[in-house]
N, C-alpha and C positions, 0 to 999 in steps of 0.2 A: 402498472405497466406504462411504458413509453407511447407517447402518440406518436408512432412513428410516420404518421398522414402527414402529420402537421411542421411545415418548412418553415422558420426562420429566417429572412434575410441574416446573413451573417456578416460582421464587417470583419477587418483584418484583426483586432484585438478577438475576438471569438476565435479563428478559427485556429492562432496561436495558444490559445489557454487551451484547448479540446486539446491541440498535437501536445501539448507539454504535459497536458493530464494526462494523457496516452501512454504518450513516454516514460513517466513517474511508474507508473504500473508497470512496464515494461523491465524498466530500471529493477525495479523493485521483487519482480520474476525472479530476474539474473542473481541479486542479492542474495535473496534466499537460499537459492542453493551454494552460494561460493560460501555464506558464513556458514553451511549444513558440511562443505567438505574441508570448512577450516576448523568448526569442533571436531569434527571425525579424524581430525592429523592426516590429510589426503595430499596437502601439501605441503611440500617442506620449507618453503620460505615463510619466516616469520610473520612479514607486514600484512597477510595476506588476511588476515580478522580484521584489521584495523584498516583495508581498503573495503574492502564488504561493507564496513557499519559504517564509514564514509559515504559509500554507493546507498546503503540503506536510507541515512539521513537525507541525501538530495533526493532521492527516489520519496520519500515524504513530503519534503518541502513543494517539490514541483507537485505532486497530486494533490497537493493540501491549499495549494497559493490557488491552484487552478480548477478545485472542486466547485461541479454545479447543480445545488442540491436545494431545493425551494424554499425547505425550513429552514428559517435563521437558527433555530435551538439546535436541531441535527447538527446544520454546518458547522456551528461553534465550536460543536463537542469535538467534533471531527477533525477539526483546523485546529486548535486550541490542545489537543493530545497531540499533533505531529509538535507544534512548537517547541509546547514542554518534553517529549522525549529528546529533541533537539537539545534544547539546552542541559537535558541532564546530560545527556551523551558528551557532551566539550565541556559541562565541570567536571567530569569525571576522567582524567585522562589514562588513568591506569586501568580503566572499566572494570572497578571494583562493585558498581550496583549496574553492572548493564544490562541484568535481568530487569530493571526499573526501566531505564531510558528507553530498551525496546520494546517494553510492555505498552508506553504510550505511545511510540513509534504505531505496533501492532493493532492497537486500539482504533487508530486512523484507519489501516488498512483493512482491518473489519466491517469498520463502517462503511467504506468504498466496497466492499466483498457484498454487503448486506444491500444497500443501494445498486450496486450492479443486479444483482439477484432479482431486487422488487424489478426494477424497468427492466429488462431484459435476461430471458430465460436461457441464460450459461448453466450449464451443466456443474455441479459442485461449488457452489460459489457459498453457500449456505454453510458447507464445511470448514471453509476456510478460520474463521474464528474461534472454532472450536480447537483446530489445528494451532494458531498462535496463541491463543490461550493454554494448551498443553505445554508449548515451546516456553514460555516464559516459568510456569509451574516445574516441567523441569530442568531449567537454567534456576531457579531459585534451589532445588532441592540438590545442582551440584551433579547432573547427568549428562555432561553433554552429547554424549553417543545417542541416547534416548531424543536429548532435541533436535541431534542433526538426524537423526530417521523421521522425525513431525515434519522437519522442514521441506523435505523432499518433494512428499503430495503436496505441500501447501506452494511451495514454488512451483509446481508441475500446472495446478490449478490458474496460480497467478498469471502464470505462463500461457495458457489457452484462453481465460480472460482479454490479455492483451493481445491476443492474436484473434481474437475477434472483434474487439473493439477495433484496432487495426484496419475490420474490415467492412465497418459502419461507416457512411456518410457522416461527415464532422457535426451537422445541425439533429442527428439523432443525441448528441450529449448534450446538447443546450438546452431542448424540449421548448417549453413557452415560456418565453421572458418575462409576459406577465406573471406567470404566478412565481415569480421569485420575492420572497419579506426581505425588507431592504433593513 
């Protein structure tokens, strides 16, 4: 858990990476559900998959650039899967493997679901992984109705997530500087 006693001075680079992580999560809420009602054909304009898994990628990069997590091994993983789904995502412009690119998009945000979970007791946050790990299982098996119905709870979640981080003091995501491995 979070010492949440224990205050920080914060300079202006801290309290920018907190609001942009925030946001990433936030982003990332919204995402979930546009690409759950763009497999579902909810909407009829085409572009509307390929602004979602735009929204999805930034929504990684910003929660990934600005993750504050004291393992250096953890964060790697964590940072180091937004990357690489990143890049599969833009070599891939027909999104013929984009079961792959969001799988390590996903993987990110697991780890962000699993770390919000340990420090801070959100309701469903432990779910969530299980949730994008089904999403991507079946996007590989060629179901999109099945994964835009995962995606629902798992955005609904992401979504109360960020509305509670929202409503945390910004020195609650830094925790103690010291024990950050550099």
């Amino acid at each position: 858990m979070a010492d949440t006693q224990h205050q920080e001075p914060l300079d202006l680079l801290d309290k920018v990476s907190v609001c942009l992580y925030r946001f990433g999560i936030s982003l990332f809420s919204i995402s979930l559900l546009v690409v759950s009602a763009s497999l579902a054909n909810l909407f009829s304009l085409a572009n509307n998959m390929h602004w979602a898994l735009l929204a999805t990628c930034t929504a990684s990069a910003l929660a990934a650039a600005n993750l504050h997590v004291y393992s250096k091994a953890v964060r790697t993983i964590i940072v180091w899967s937004s990357w690489l789904g990143i890049l599969l995502m833009v070599g891939d412009p027909e999104q013929n493997y984009m079961w792959l690119s969001l799988g390590f998009l996903f993987v990110t945000f697991s780890g962000i679901a699993l770390k919000e979970s340990f420090c801070f007791n959100v309701t469903g946050l432990k779910l969530v992984p299980l949730g994008l790990a089904g999403c991507v299982l079946f996007l590989v098996l060629d179901h999109p109705l099945v994964t835009s119905v995962l995606l629902i709870p798992t955005g609904l979640i992401m979504g109360y997530l960020s509305y509670q981080k929202w409503k945390m003091p910004l020195h609650f995501d830094i925790g103690i500087k010291a024990k950050y491995q550099v």
